[in-house]
DRENPA-3360 file (N, C-alpha, C; in nm, 2 decimals, always signed):
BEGIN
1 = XXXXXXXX = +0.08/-0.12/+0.00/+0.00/+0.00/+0.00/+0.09/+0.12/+0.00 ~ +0.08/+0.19/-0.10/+0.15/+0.36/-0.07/+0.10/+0.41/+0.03 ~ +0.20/+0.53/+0.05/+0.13/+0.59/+0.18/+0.02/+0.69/+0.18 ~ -0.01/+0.73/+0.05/-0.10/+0.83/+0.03/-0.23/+0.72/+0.00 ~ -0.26/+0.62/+0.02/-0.34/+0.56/+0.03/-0.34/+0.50/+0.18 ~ -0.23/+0.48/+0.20/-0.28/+0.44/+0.39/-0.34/+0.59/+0.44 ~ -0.30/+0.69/+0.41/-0.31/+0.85/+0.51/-0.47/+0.80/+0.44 ~ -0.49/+0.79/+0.34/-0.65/+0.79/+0.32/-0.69/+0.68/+0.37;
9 = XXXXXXXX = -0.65/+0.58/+0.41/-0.72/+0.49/+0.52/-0.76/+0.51/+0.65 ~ -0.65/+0.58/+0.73/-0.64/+0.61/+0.86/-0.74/+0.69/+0.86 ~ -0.76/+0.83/+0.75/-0.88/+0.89/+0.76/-1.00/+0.83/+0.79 ~ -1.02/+0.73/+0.68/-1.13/+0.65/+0.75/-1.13/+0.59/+0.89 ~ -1.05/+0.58/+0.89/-1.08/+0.48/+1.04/-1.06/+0.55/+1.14 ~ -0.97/+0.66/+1.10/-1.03/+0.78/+1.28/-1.11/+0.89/+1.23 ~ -1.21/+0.91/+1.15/-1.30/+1.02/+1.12/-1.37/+1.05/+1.23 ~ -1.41/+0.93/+1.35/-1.51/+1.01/+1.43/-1.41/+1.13/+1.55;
17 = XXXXXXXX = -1.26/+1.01/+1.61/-1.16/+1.10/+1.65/-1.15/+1.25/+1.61 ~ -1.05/+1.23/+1.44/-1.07/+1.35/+1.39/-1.15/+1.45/+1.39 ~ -1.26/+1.40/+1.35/-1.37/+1.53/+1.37/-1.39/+1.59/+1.51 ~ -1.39/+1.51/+1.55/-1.39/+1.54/+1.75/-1.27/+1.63/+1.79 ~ -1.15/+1.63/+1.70/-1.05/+1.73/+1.74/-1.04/+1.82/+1.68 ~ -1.14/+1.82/+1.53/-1.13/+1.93/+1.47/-1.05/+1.94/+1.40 ~ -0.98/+1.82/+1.29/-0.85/+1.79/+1.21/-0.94/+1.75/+1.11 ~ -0.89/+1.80/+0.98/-1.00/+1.72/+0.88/-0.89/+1.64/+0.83;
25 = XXXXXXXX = -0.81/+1.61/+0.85/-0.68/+1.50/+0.79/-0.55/+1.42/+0.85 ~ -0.55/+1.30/+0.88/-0.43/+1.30/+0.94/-0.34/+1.33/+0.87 ~ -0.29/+1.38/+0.74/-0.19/+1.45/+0.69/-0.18/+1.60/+0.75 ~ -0.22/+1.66/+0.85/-0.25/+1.76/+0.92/-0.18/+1.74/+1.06 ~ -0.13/+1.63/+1.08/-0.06/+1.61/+1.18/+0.03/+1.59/+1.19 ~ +0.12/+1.61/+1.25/+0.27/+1.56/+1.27/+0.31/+1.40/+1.29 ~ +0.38/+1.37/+1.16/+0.39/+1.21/+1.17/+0.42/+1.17/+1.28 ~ +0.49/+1.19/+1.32/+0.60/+1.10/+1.47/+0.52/+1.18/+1.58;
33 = XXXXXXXX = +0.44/+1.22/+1.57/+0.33/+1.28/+1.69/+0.27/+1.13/+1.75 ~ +0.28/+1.13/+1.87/+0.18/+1.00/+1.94/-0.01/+1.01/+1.91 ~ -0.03/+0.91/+1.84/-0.18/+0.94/+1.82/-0.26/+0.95/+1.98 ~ -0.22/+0.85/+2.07/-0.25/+0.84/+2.21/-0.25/+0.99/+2.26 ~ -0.15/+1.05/+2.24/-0.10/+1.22/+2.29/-0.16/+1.31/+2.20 ~ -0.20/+1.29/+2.18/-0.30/+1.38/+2.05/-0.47/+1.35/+2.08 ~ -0.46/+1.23/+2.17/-0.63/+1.18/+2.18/-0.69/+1.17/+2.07 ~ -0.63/+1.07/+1.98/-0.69/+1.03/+1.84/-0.75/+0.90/+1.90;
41 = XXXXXXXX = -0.68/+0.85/+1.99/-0.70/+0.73/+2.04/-0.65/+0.69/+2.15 ~ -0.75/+0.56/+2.19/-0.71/+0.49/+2.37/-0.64/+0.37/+2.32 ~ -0.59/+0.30/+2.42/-0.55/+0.19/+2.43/-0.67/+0.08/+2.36 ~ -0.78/+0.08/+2.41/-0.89/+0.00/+2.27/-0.88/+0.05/+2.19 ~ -0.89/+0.17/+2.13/-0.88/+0.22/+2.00/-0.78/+0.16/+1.98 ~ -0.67/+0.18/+2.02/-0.51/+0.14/+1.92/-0.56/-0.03/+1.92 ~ -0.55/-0.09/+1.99/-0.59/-0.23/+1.95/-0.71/-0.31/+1.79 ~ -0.79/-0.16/+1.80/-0.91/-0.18/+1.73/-0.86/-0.14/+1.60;
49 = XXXXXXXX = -0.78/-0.03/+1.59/-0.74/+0.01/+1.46/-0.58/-0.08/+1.43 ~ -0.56/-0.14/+1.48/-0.43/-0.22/+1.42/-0.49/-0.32/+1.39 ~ -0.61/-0.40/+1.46/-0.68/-0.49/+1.40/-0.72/-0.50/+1.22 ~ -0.79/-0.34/+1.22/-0.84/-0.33/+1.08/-0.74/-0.28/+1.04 ~ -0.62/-0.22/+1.04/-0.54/-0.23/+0.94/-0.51/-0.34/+0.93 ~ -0.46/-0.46/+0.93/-0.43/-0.54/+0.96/-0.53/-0.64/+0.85 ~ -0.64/-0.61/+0.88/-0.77/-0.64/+0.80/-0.78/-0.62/+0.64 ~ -0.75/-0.48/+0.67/-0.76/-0.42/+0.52/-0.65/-0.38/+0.44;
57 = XXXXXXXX = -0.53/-0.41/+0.50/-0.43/-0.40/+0.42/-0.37/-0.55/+0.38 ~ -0.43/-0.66/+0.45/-0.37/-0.76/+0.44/-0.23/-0.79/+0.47 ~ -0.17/-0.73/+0.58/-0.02/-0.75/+0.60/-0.06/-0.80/+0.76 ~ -0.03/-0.92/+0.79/-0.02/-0.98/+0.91/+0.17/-0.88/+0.99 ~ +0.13/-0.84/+1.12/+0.19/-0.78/+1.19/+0.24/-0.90/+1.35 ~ +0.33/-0.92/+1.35/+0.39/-0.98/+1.52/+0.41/-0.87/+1.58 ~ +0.33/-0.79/+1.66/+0.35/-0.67/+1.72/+0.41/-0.69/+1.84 ~ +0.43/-0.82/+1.90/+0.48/-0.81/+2.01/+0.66/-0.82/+1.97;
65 = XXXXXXXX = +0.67/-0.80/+1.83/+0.87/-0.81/+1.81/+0.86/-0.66/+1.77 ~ +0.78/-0.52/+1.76/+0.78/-0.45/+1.78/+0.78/-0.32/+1.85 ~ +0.88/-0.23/+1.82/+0.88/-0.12/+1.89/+0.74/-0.07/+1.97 ~ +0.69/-0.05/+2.08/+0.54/-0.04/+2.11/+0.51/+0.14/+2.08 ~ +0.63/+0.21/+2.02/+0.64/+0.36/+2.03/+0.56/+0.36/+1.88 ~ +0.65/+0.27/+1.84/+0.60/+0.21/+1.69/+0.48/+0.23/+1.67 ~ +0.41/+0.18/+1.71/+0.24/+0.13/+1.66/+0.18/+0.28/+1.71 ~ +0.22/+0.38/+1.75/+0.17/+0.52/+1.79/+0.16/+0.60/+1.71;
73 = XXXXXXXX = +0.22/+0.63/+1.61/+0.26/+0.78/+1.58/+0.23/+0.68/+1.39 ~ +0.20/+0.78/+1.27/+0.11/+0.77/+1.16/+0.26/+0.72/+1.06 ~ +0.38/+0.78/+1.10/+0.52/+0.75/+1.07/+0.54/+0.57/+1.09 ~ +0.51/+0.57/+1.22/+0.55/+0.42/+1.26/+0.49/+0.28/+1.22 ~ +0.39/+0.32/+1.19/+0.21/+0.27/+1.15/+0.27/+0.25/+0.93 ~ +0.33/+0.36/+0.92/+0.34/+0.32/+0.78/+0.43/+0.23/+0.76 ~ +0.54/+0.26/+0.84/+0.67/+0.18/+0.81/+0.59/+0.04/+0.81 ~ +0.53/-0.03/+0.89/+0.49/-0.13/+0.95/+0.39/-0.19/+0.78;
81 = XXXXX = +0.26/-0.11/+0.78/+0.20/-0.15/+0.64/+0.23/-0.11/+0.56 ~ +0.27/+0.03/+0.51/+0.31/+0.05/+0.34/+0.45/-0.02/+0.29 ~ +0.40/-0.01/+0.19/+0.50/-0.08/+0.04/+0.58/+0.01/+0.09 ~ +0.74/-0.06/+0.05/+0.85/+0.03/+0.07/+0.85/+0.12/-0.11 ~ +0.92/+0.26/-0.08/+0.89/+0.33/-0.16/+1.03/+0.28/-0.25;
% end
């Protein structure tokens, strides 16, 4: 997956967050910003959105051989599912 197609994924999948913070884009955000520290998301949330990416990108993830900073921030999230460029 390119990344300009994941940033349009994530949109989907935090639109109710986003709107709630008043961001119409996670390309509006600072990649290596903590989604958690931003209150895009909780600890269920992060669980619930790694699941559907996970889902809909079709890339199986061992998150537990990962950085846990990793799975936070829109930077560390791509590395993980997008196509290397």
């Amino acid at each position: 997956m390119k990344r300009q197609d994941f940033i349009a994924l994530l949109n989907e999948l935090l639109a109710a967050p986003l709107k709630a913070q008043k961001i119409s884009s996670v390309a509006e955000i600072d990649p290596k910003a903590s989604l958690l520290e931003l209150n895009l998301i909780d600890s269920f949330a992060l669980t619930e959105l790694l699941l559907n990416l996970e889902q809909r990108t079709g890339t199986q993830v061992n998150f537990g051989q990962q950085d846990p900073q990793m799975l936070l921030s829109v930077d560390g999230l791509c590395r993980l599912f997008c196509a290397p460029a």
